[in-house]
Residue, then its C-alpha position, 0 to 999 in steps of 0.5 A: x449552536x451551529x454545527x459544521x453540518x448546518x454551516x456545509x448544508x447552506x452552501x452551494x451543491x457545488x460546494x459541498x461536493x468540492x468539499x466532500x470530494x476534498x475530504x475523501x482525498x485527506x481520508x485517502x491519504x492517511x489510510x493504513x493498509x489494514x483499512x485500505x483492505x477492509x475497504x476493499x472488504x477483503x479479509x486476513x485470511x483472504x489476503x493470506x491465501x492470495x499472497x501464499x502466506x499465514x493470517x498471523x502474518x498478514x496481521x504483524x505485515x498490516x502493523x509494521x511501520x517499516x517495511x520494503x518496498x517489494x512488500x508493500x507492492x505485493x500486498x497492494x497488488x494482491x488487493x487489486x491495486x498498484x503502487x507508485x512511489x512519488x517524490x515532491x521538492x519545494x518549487x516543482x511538481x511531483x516526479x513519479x519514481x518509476x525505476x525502483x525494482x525488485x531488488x530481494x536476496x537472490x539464492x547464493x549460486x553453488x560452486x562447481x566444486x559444491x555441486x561436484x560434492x553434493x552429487x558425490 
């Protein structure tokens, strides 16, 4: 019986480097972001003291399925990296969104009034 390994070892070098280099692009893309950081051999209590937070909370981000933008940037960034948000439509080429921006809750400004208060 023949395995895929024999059937690849009989192609040519440029071949098989074609499809190595093919399959470390669809490994690529279904990484989650606990294996993006244990590829970068970086640990949870590393990233927890890079991004200023607890390990127990770097463990809930890594299993979140939903998560903002904003959050995703941070972690990525504080591994070395950067994040681009990509969109692709049928018949066209990929567009890079680049004009999504960090968009958290801004603290709630103090009246005048409040302020006057707070001091009296």
């Amino acid at each position: 019986m023949r395995t895929l390994n024999d059937v690849i070892g009989k192609l040519p070098g440029a071949r098989q480097q074609k499809i190595e280099a093919r399959a470390q692009e669809l490994i690529a893309e279904e990484l989650t972001l606990q294996d993006i950081r244990k590829a970068r051999k970086l640990t949870q209590e590393q990233m927890a003291a890079t991004l200023n937070i607890g390990q127990d909370s770097i463990s809930r981000l890594e299993k979140r399925s939903d998560m903002m933008l904003s959050t995703m940037r941070s972690y990525i960034e504080a591994m070395g990296g950067s994040l681009e948000l990509v969109a692709r439509f049928p018949k066209r080429a990929p567009v890079i969104i680049t004009s999504i921006r960090d968009v958290s809750p801004q603290p709630k400004a103090v009246s005048r009034r409040k302020k006057l208060k707070l001091r009296a």
